[in-house]
BAFI-3210 file (N, C-alpha, C; in Angstrom, 3 decimals, decimal comma, padded with zeros to 6 digits):
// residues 171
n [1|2|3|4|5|6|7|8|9|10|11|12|13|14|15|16|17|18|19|20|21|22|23|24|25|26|27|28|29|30|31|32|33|34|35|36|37|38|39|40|41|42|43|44|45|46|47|48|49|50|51|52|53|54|55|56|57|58|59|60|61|62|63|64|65|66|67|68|69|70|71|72|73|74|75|76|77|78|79|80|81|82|83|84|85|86|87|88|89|90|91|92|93|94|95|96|97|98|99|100|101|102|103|104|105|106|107|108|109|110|111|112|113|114|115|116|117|118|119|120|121|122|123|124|125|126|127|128|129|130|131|132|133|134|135|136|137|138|139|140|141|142|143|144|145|146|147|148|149|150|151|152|153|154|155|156|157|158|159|160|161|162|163|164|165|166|167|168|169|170|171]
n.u [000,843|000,560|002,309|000,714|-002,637|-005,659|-008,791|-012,506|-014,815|-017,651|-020,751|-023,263|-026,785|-030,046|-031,745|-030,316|-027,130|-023,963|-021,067|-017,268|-014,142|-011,259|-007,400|-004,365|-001,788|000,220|001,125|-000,748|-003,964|-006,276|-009,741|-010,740|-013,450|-016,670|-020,278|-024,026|-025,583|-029,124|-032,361|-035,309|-038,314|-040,825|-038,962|-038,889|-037,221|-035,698|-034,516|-033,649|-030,978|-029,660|-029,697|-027,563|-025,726|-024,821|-024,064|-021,468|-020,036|-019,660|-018,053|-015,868|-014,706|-013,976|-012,208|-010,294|-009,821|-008,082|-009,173|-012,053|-013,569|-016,041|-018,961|-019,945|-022,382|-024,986|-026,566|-029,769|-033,528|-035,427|-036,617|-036,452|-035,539|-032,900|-032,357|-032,809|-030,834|-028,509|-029,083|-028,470|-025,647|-024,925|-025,096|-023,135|-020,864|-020,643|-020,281|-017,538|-016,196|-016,599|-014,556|-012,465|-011,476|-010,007|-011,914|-012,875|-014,171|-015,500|-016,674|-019,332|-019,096|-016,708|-015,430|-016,777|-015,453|-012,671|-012,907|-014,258|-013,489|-014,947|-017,431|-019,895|-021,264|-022,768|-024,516|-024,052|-022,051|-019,667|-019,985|-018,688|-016,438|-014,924|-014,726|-013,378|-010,967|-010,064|-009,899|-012,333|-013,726|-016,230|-018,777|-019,789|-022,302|-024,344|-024,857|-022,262|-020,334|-020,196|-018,997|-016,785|-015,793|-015,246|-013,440|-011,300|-011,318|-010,409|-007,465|-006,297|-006,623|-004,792|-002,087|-001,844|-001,829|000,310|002,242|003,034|003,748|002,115|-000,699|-003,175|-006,641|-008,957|-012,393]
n.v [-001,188|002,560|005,162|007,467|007,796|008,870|008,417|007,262|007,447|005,853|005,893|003,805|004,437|004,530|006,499|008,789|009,021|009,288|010,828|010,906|012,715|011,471|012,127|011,492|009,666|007,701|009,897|012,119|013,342|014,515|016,233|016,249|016,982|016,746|015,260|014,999|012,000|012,994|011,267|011,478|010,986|010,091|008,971|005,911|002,939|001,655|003,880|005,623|004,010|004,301|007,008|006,812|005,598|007,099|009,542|008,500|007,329|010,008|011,543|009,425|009,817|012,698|012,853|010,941|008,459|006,476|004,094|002,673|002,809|001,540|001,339|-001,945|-004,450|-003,528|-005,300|-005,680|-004,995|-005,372|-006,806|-005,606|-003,105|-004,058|-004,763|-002,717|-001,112|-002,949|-002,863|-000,082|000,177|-002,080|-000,737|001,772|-000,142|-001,493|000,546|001,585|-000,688|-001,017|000,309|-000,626|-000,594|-000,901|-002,301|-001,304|-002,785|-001,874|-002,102|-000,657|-000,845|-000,665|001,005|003,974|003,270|003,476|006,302|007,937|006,403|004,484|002,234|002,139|004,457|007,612|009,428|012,287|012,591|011,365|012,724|015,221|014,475|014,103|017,018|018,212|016,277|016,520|019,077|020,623|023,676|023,454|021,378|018,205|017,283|014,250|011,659|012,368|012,502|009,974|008,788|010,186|009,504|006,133|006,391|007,839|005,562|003,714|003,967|004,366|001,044|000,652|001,796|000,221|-002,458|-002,052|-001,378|-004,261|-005,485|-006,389|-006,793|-005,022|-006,324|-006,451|-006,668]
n.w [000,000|-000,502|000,347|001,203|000,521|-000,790|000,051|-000,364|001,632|002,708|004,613|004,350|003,471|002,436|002,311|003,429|002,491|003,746|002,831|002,616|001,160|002,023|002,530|003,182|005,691|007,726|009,617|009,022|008,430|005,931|005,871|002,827|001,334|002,440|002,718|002,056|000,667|-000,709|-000,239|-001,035|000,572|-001,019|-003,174|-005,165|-003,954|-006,327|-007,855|-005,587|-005,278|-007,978|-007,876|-005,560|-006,402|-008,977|-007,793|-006,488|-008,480|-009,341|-007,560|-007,756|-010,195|-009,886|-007,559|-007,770|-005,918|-003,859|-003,033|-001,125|001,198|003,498|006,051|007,678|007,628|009,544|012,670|012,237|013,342|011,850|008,638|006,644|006,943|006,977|004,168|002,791|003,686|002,957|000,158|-000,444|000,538|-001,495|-003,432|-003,669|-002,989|-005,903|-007,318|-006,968|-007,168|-009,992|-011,013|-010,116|-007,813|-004,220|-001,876|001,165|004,570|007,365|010,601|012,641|015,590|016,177|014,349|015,819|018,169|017,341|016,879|018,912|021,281|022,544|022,182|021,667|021,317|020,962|017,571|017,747|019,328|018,193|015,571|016,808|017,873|015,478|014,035|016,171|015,521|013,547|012,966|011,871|010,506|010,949|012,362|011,288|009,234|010,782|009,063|007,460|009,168|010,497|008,268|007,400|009,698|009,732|007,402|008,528|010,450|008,605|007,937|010,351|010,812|008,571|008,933|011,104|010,274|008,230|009,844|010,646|009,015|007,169|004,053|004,404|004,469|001,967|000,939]
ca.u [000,000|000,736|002,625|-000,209|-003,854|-007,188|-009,914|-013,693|-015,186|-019,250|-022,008|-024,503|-028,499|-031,317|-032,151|-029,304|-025,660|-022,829|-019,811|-016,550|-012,705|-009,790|-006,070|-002,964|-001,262|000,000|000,957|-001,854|-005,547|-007,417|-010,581|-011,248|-014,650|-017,744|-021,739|-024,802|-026,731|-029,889|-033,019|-036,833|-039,279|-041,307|-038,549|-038,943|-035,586|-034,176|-034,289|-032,427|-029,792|-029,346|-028,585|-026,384|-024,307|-024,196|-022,846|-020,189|-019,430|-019,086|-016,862|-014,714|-014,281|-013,542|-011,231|-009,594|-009,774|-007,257|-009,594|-013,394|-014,115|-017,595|-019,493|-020,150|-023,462|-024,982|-027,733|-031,163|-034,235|-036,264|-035,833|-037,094|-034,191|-031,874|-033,322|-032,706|-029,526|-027,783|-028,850|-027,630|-024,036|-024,501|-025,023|-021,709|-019,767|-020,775|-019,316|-016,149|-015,554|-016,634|-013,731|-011,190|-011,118|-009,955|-012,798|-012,491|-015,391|-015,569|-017,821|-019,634|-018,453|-015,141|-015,351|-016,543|-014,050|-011,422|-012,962|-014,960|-013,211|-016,513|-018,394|-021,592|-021,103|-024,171|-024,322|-023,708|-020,558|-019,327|-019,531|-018,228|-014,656|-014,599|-014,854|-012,381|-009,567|-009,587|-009,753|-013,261|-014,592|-017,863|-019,347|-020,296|-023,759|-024,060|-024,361|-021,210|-019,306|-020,094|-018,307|-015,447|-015,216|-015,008|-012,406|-010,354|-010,889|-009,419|-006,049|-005,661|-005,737|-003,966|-001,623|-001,619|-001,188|001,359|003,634|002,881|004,166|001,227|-001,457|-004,937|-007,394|-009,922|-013,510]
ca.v [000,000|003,662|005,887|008,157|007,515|009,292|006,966|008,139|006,878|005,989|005,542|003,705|005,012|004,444|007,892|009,532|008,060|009,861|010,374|012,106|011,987|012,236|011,936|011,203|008,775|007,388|010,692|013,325|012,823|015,539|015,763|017,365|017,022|015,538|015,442|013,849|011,906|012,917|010,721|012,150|009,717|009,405|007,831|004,363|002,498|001,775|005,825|005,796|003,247|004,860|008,111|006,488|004,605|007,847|010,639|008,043|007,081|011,416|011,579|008,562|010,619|014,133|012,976|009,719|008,153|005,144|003,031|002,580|002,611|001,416|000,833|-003,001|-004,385|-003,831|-005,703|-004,370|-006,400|-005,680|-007,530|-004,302|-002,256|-004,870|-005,087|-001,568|-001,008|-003,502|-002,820|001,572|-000,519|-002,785|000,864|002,346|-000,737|-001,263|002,235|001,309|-002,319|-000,917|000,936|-001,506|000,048|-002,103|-002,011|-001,980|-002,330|-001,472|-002,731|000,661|-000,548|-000,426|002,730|004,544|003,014|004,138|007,696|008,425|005,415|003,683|001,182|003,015|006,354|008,382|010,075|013,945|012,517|011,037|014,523|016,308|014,317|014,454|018,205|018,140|015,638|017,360|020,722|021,923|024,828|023,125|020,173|017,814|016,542|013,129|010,474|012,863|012,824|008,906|008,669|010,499|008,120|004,717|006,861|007,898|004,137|002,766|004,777|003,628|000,359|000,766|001,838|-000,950|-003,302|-001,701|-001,813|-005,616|-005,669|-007,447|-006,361|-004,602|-007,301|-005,927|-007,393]
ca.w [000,000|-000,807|001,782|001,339|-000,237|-000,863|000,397|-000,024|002,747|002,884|005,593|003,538|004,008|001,545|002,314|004,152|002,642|004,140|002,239|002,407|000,650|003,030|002,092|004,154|005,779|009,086|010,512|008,720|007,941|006,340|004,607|001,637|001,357|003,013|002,737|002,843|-000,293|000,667|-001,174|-000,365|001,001|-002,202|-004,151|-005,141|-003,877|-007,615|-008,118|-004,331|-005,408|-008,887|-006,879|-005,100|-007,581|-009,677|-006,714|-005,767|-009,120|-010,209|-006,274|-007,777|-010,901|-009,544|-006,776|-008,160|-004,735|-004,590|-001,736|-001,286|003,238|003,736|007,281|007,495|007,600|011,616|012,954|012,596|013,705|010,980|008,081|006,129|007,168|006,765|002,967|002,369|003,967|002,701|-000,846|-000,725|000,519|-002,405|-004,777|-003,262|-003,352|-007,377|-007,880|-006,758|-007,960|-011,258|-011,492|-009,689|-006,477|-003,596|-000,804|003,011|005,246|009,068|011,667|013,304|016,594|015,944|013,792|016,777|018,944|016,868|016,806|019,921|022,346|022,971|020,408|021,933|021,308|020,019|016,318|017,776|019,640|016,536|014,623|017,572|017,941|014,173|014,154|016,772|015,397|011,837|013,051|010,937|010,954|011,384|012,750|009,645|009,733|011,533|008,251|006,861|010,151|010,492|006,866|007,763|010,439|008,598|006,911|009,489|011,038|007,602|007,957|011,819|010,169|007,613|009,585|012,122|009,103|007,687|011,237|010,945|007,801|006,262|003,542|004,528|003,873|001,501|000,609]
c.u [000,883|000,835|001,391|-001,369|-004,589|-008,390|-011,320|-014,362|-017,034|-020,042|-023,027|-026,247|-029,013|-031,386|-031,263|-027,922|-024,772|-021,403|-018,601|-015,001|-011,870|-008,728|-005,110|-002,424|-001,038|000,293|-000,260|-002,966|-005,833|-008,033|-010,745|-012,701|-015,754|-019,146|-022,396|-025,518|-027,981|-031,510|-034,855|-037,412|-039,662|-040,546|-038,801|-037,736|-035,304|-033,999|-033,507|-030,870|-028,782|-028,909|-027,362|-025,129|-024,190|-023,272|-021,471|-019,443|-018,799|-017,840|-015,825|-013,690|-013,770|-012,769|-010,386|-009,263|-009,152|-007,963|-011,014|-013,554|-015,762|-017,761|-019,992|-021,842|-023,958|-026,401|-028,633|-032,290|-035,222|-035,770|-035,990|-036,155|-033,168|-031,435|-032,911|-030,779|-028,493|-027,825|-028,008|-025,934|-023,882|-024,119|-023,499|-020,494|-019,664|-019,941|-017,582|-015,897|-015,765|-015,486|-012,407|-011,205|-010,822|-011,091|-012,891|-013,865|-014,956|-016,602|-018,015|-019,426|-017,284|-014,773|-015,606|-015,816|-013,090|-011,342|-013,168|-014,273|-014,004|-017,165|-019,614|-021,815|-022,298|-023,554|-023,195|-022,194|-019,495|-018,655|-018,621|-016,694|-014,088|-013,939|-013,309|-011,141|-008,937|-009,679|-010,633|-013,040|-015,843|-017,935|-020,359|-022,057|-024,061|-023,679|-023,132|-020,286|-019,387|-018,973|-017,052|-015,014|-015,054|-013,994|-011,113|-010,024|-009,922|-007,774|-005,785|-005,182|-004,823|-002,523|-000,573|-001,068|000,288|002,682|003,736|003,390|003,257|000,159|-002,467|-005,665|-008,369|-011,188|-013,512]
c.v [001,244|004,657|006,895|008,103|008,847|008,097|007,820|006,516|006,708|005,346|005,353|004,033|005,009|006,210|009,231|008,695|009,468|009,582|011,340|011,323|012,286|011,834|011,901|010,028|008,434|008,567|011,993|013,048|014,096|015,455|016,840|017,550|016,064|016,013|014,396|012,986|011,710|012,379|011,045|010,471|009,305|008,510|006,764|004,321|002,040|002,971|005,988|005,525|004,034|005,978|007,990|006,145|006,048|008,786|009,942|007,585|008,743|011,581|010,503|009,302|012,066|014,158|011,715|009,146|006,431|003,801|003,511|002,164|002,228|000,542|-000,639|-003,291|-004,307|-004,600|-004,578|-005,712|-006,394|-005,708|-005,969|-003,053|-002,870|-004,809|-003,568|-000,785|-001,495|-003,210|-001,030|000,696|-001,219|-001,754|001,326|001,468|-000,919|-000,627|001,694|000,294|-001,883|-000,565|000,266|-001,264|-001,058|-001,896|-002,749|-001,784|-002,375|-002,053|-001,247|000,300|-000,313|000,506|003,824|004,712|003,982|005,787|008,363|007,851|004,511|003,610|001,913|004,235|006,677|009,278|011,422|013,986|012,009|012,094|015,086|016,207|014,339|015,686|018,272|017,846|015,620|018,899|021,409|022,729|024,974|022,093|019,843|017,557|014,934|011,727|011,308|012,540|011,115|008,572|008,753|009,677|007,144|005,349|006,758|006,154|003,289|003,012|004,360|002,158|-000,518|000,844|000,590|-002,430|-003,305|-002,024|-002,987|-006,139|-006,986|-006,476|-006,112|-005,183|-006,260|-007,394|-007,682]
c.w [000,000|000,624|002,268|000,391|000,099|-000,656|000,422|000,657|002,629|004,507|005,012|004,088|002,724|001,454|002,450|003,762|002,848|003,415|002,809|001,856|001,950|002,185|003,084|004,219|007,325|009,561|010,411|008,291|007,630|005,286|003,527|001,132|002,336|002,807|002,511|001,231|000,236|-000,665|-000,791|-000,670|000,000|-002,769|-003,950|-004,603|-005,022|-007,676|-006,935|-004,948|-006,495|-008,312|-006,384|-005,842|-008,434|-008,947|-006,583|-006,384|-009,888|-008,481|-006,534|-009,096|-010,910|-008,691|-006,637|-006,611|-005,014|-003,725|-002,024|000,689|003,160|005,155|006,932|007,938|009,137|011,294|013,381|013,018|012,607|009,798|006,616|005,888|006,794|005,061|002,172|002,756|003,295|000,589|-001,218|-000,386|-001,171|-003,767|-004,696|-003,863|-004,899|-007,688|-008,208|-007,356|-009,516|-011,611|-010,856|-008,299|-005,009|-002,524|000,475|003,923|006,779|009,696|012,212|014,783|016,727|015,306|014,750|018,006|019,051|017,024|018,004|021,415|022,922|021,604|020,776|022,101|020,512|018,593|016,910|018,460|018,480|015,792|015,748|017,753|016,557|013,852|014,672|016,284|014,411|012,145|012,215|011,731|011,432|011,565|011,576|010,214|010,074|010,461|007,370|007,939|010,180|009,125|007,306|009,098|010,377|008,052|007,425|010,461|009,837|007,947|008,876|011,332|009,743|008,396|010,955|011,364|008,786|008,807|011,720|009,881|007,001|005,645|004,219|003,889|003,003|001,206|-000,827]
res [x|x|x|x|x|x|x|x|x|x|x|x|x|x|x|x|x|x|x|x|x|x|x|x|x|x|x|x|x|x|x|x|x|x|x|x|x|x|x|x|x|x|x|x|x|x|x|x|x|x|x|x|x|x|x|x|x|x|x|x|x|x|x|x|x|x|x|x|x|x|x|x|x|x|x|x|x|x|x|x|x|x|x|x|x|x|x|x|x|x|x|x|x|x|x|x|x|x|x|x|x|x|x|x|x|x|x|x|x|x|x|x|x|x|x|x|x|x|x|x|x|x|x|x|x|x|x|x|x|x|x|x|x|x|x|x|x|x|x|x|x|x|x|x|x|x|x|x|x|x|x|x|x|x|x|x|x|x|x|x|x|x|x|x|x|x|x|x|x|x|x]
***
């Protein structure tokens, strides 16, 4: 792996997907962008997905991002959510494999871990150590700041890999 990457990072949502790019490496993280894809109730979910797969395929094209971060699937209890979730991930990941991209997924306890110190950290704490450990100017909005956290968890890592001297498994 590459002393220093661009990784766009996602928080998949039917309705709400969170994205953002970062760049660095083991000692600097910073993002260059982040926001929300945001899908109104009416849509059908193919018109969602299609959203999806196009934003993340024009963010693979406007910031040649050398990695693909995506939150791993969590347990939900309804199978409904599950159903929907898992297919906006399946839109994202598309994007990326279309174009080669290697793709890393996270578990959201362990993404907040990495960010917050606790697997049970709430959304607004999330954004808030985000804010914090990139130095915005603003506190992102919660499925953007989740993003950039799967991000920032890839690079830790990456990182941790790398000082093991073994490859970053990808999916």
């Amino acid at each position: 792996m590459q002393e220093t990457e661009t990784v766009l990072s996602i928080d998949p949502s039917l309705r709400n997907t969170g994205y953002a790019i970062l760049h660095g490496g083991s000692q600097h993280v910073s993002c260059i962008q982040f926001g929300t894809i945001r899908n109104a109730q009416a849509l059908p979910l193919s018109s969602c997905l299609l959203a999806i797969r196009q934003k993340i395929s024009q963010l693979i094209v406007e910031y040649s991002p050398t990695s693909l971060a995506v939150e791993a699937i969590i347990y939900v209890q309804s199978h409904r959510t599950a159903i929907s979730l898992g297919s906006a991930r399946g839109a994202a990941i598309l994007s990326a494999a279309e174009r080669g991209l290697p793709i890393y997924e996270y578990a959201p306890r362990k993404v907040k871990q990495a960010v917050v110190g606790r697997g049970s950290a709430a959304k607004h704490q999330v954004a808030f150590m985000i804010r914090a450990r990139l130095g915005l100017t603003e506190t992102p909005p919660e499925d953007a700041a989740d993003a950039i956290a799967v991000g920032l968890s890839h690079f830790q890592a990456r990182s941790a890999f790398l000082s093991l001297g073994r490859p970053h498994p990808s999916i």
